[in-house]
C-alpha positions in Angstrom: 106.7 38.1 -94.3 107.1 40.1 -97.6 105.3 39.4 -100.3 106.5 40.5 -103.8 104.4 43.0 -104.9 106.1 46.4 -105.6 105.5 49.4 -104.3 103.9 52.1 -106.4 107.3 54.2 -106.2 109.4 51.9 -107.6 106.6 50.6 -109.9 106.4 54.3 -111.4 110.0 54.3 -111.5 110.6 51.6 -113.7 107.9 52.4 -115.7 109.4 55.4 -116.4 113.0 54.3 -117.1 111.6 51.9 -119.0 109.7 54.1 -121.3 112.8 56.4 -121.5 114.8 53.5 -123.0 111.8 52.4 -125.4 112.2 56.2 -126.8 115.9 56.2 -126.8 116.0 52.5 -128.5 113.3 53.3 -131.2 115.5 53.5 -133.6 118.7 51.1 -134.3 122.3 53.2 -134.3 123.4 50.3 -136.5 124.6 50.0 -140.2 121.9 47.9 -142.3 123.9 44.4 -143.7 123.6 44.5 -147.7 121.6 41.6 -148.3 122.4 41.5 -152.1 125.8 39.7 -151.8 123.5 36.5 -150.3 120.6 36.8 -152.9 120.9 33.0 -154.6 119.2 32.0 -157.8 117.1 29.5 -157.7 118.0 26.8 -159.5 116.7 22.7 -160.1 118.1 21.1 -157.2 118.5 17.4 -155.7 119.9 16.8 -152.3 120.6 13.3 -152.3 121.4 10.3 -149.8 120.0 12.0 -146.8 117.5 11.4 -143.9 114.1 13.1 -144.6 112.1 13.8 -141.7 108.8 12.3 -142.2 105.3 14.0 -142.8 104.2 13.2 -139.5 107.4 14.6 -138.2 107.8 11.1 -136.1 110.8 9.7 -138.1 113.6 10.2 -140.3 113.5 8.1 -144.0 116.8 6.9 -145.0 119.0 7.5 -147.9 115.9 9.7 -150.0 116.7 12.2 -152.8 114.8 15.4 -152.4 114.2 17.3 -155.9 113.5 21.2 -155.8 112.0 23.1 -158.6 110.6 26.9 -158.8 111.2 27.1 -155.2 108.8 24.0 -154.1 109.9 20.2 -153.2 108.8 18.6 -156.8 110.0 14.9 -155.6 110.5 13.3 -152.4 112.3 9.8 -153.9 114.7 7.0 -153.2 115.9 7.1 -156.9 119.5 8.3 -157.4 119.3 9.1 -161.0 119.8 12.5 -161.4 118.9 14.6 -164.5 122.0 16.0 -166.2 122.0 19.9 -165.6 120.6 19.4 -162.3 122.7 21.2 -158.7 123.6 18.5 -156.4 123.7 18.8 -152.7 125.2 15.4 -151.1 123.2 14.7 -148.3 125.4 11.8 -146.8 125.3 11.8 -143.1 123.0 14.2 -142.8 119.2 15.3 -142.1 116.7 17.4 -143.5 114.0 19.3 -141.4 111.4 21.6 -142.7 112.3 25.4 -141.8 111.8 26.8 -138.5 108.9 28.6 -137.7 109.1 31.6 -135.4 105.2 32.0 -134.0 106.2 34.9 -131.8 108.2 38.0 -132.8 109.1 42.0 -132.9 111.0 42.2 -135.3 111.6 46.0 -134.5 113.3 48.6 -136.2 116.3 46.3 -137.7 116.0 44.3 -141.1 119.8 42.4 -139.9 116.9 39.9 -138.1 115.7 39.1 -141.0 119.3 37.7 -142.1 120.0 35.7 -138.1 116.7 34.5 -138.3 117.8 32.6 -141.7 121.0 31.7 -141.0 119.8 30.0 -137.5 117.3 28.3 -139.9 114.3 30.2 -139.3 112.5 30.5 -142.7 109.1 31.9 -141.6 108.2 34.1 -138.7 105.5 35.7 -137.1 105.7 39.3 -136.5 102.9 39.5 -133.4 102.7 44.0 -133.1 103.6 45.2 -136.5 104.3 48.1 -138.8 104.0 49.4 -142.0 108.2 48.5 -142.3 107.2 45.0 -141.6 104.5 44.9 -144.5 107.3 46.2 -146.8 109.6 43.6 -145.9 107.2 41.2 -146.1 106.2 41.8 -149.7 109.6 42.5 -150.9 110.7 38.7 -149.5 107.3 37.5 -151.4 108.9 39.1 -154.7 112.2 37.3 -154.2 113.9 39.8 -151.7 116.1 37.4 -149.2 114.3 36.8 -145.9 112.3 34.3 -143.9 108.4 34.6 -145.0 106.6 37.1 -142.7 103.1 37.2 -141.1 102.0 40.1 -139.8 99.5 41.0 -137.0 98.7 44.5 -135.7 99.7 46.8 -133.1 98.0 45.9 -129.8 94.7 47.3 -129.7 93.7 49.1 -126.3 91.1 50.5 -124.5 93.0 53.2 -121.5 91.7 56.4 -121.0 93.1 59.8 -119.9 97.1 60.2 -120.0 97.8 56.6 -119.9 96.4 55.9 -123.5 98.2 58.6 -124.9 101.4 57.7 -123.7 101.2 54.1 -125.0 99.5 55.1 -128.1 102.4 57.6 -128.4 105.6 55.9 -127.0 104.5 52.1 -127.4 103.0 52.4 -130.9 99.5 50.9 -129.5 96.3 51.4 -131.0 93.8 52.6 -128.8 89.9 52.5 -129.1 86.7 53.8 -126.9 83.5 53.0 -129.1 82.6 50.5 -131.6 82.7 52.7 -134.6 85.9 53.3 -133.8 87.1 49.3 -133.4 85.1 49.4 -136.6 87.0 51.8 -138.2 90.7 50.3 -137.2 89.6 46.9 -138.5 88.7 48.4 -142.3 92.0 50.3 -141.6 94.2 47.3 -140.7 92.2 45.0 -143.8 93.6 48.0 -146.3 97.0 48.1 -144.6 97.4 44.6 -144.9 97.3 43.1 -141.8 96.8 39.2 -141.1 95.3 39.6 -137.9 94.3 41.5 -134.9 96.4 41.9 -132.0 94.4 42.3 -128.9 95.6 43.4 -125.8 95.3 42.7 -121.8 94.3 46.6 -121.7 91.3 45.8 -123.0 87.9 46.5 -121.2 85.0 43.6 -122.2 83.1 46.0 -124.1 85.8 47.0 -126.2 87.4 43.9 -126.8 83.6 42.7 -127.9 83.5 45.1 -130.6 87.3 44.4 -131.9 86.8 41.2 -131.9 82.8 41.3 -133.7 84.7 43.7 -136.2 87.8 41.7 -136.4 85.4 38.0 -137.4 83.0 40.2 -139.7 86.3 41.5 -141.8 88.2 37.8 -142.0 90.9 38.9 -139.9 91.9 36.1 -136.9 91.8 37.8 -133.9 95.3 37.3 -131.7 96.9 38.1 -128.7 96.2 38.6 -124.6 93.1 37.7 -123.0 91.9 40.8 -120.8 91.3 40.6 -117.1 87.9 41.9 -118.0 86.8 39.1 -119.1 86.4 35.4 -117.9 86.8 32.0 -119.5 83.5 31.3 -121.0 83.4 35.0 -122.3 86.6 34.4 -124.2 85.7 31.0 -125.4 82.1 32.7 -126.7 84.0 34.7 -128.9 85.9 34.5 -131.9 89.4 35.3 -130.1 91.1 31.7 -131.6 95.2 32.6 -131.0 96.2 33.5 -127.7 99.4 34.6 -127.5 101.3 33.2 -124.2 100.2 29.9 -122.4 100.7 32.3 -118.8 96.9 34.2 -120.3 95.2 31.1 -118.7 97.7 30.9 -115.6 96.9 34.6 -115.0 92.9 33.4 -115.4 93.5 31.1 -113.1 95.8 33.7 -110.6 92.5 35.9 -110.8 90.1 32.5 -110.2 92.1 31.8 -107.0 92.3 35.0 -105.6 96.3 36.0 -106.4 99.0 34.4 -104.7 102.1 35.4 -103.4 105.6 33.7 -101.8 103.6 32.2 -98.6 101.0 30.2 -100.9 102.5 29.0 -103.8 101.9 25.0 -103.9 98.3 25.4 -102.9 98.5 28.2 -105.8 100.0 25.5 -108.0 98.0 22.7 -107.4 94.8 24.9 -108.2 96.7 25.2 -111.3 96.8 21.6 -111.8 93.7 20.4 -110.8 91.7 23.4 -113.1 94.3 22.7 -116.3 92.6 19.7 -118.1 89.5 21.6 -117.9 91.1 24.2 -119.9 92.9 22.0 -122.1 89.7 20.4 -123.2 87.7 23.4 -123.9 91.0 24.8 -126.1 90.4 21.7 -128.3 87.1 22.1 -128.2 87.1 25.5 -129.4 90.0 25.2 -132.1 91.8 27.4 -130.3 96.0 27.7 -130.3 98.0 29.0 -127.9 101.6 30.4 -128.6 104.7 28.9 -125.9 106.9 31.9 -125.0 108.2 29.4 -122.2 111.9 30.1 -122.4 111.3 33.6 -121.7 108.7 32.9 -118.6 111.8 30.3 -117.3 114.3 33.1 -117.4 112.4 35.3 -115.0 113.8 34.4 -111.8 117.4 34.6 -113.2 117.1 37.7 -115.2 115.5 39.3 -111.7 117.9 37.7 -109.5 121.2 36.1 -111.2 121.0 38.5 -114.1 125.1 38.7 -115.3 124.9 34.3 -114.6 122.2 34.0 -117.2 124.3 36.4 -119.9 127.3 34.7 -119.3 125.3 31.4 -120.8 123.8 33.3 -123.9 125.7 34.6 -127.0 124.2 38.3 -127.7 126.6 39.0 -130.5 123.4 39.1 -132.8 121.1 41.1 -131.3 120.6 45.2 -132.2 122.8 46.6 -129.4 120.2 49.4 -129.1 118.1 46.5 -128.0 120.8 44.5 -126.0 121.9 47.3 -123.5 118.3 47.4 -122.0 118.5 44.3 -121.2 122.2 44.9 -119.2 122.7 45.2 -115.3 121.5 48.4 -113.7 119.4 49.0 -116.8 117.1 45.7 -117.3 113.4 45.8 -116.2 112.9 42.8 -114.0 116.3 43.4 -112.3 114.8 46.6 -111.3 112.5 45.2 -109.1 114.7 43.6 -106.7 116.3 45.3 -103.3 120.0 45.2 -102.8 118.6 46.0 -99.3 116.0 43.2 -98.6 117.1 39.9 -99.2 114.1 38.6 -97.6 112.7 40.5 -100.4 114.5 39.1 -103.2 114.2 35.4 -101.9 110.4 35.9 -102.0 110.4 37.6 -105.2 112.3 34.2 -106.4 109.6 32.3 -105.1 106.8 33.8 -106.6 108.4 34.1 -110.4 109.5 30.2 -110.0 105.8 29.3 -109.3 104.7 31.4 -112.2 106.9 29.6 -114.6 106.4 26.1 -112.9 102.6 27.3 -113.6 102.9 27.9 -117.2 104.4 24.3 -117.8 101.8 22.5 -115.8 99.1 24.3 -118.4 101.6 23.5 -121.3 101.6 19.7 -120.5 97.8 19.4 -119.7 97.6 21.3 -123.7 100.0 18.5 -124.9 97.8 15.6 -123.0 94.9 17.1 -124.7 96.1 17.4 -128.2 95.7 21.8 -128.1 97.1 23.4 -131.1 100.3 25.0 -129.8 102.4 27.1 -131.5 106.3 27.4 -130.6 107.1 31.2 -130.3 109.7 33.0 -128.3 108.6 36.7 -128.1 111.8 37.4 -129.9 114.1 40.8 -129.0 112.1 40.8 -126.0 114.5 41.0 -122.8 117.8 38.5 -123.5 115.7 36.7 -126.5 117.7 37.0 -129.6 116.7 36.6 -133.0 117.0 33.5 -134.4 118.6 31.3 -131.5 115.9 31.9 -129.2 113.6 29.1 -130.9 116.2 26.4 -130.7 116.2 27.8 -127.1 112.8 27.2 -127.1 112.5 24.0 -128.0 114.8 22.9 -125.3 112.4 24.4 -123.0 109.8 22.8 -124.1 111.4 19.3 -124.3 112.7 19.3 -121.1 109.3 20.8 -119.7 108.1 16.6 -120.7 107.5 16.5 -124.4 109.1 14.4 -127.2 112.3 16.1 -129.1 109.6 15.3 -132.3 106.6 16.8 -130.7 108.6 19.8 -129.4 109.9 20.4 -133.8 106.6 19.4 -134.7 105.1 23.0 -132.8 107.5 24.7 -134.5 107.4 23.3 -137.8 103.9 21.5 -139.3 101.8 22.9 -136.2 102.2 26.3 -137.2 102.2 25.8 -141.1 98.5 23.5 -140.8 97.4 27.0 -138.5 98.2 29.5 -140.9 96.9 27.3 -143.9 100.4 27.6 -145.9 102.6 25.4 -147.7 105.2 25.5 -145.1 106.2 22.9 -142.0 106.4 19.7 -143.8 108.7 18.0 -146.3 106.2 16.8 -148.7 105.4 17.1 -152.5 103.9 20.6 -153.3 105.2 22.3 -150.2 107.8 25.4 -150.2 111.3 24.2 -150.4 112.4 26.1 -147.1 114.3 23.7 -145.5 117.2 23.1 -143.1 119.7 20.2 -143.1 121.3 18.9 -140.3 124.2 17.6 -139.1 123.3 15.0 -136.7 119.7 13.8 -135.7 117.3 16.7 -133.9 115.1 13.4 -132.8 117.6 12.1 -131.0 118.9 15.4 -129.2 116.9 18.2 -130.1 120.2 20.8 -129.4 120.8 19.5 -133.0 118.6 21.7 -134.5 121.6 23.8 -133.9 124.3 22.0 -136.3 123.4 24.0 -139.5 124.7 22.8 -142.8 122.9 24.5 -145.2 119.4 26.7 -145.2 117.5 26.1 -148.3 114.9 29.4 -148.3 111.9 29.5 -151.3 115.0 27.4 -153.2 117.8 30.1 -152.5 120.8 27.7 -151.1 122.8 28.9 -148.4 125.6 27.2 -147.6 127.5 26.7 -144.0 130.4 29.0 -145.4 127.5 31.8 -146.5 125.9 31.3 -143.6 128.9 31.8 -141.3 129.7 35.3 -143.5 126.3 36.4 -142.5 126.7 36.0 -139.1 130.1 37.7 -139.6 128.6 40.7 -141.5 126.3 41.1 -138.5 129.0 41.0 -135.9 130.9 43.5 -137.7 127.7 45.6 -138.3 127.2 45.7 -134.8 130.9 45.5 -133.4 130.5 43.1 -131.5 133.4 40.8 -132.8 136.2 41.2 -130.0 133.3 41.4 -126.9 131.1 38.3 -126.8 128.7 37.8 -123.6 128.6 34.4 -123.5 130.7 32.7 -121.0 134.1 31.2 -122.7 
């Protein structure tokens, strides 16, 4: 029977095409949206008579009045007495949430995510292989500029040699190393640059990603990212690597522990996975170590390989760069390119195999939830078919239906992340930034709610469902996309 490995032909070829495309896409062809015409004042604000989602994130609190001041939630009350000269927002019928946080995206070239991130209620994200761009957007948001609040890790740090380091240091922006003076070196550099962390990579081989991360711990900066093949378990959890990137680092551990699999052996595969995951989960806690989801992108693997143009028809792509969005099209997108029009028995197996891999990933993610692992809900956003902005409410229906709660699923992407980065964000509490997103109807009850946007309240700056809706409109015209929609209907 065939297993689904590719062949080095076609593995070279779609390496190829797909570094073509990363050249040809470097750039957005797009018009920039003027941000200006959104800019709000920030004014003394009550939103009154609505349901407050609890610090704990486990409940909603009736009929509360929310006051906002400076940009921070001053009072959290049930007293309706409002102070003349003060903006009200009624609240009847609806819910607040704290704003979205994005642990996992590329942000690119184009600065219209920053404005569909916000308007799909995403008011802090996580740019995971930044720029020098991103660090100008970033402080220009922190000196009022309208945007979600941005954290900003490196470019993935390598180790190849020869050809292959140059061509990914050149075409794929990474940062490659070969001695300890030099991981030295890029640490001091990132620190000056302005970097929040360091973003290791699975190209990494064990001495080098000792020195980055020795360098990384001796400079402050939280070391992030893959876990290299070149190392095991206990090596990683020796060091001071404490964010992994993707729960599918410790299901690849785990491929490499149990010798690879392939279509023939997939439940013995799987329950290896199983029986070695509370293991894992425990020594995560153990260790303070989170772990970022990416799951909704891991689930669309067998569909985007094999049932490509079904999967687009369910998605709605009108926001995404189109330099970006026709990579990811039939006869152009990567993990189409692996199938054979000409082998079914080829395909079928190659379904198989990326259905166990995903299936793999949730057994880790619920043996992480079991044992209490700090998880952080991240999309790896403008990735293949992941959009800006909807992707985490895509996300979170992921992760809900992989077994968690609707509150433990908004709780990852909302107090988790803002306790992990030690910020003022993720909660609707006294002190905290006044980033918050009110709902139409009840995200406990059916977390596809966190889709009913009313209003986006960003660092104080009110945005309103009708301002909202003329972003999104700005960006569709931006990017023409108004008459053409790819999602089905």
């Amino acid at each position: 029977m065939l297993k689904t490995n590719l062949n080095l032909k076609q593995h070279l070829l779609t390496t190829l095409a797909l570094l073509i495309l990363y050249i040809l896409s470097a750039c957005s062809n797009y018009p920039n949206v003027d941000y200006l015409p959104y800019q709000e004042v920030v004014v003394p604000t009550a939103i009154v008579n609505v349901n407050v989602l609890s610090e704990d994130g486990e409940s909603m609190l009736p009929n509360r009045t929310i006051f906002l001041v400076d940009g921070k939630i001053s009072i959290i009350t049930k007293d309706e007495v409002i102070p003349q000269g003060i903006k009200v927002i009624d609240g009847s019928g609806k819910y607040v949430i704290p704003g979205l946080v994005e642990s996992h995206a590329h942000l690119k070239d184009s600065p219209n995510d920053l404005l569909v991130f916000i308007a799909h209620g995403v008011t802090y994200i996580r740019e995971m292989s930044g720029n020098s761009k991103h660090i100008t957007w970033r402080d220009e948001i922190t000196q009022g500029r309208l945007g979600p609040k941005i954290y900003v890790a490196s470019k993935k740090v390598e180790s190849r040699a020869g050809i292959s380091g140059k061509i990914e240091s050149m075409v794929r922006n990474r940062l490659n190393i070969s001695t300890k003076a030099q991981a030295n070196d890029l640490v001091d550099k990132l620190v000056k640059e302005g970097y929040q962390s360091v973003k290791v990579s699975s190209y990494l081989d064990k001495p080098m990603y000792l020195a980055i991360t020795h360098a990384a711990t001796d400079k402050g900066l939280v070391v992030a990212g893959h876990i290299p093949p070149s190392i095991t378990l206990d090596e990683f959890l020796a060091t001071s690597h404490k964010e992994v990137a993707h729960i599918e680092e410790f299901t690849k551990l785990l491929t490499n522990d149990f010798g690879g699999y392939n279509s023939d052996n997939t439940k013995e595969y799987l329950q290896f996975v199983r029986k070695r995951s509370d293991d894992i989960a425990r020594k995560l806690k153990e260790n303070g170590i989170a772990v970022g989801t990416t799951l909704w992108y891991t689930e669309s693997l067998p569909q985007q390989a094999l049932k490509l143009q079904s999967l687009i028809n369910t998605l709605d792509l009108s926001y995404g760069d189109p330099s970006l969005v026709a990579e990811w099209m039939p006869s152009e997108n990567y993990f189409e390119a692996m199938t054979d029009a000409s082998n079914p028995e080829y395909n079928e197996n190659l379904g198989v195999y990326y259905e166990a891999y995903a299936e793999a990933v949730r057994i880790m993610l619920n043996a992480f939830v079991k044992h209490e692992v700090i998880i952080l809900a991240g999309t790896d956003t403008n990735l293949s078919l992941v959009i800006p902005g909807i992707s985490i409410h895509h996300e979170l229906q992921s992760l809900v239906n992989s077994g968690m709660s609707n509150a433990q699923a908004l709780r990852y992407a909302t107090l988790v992340p803002g306790k992990w980065m030690n910020v003022k964000v993720g909660k609707i509490a006294e002190g905290y930034d006044a980033d918050l997103v009110i709902l139409n109807a009840n995200p406990l009850h059916d977390i596809t709610n966190t889709q009913k946007i009313d209003t986006v309240i960003l660092a104080g700056k009110i945005l309103d469902k009708q301002k909202i809706k003329s972003i999104l409109q700005s960006i569709r015209n931006a990017y023409n996309t108004n008459v053409v929609s790819n999602r089905g209907g």
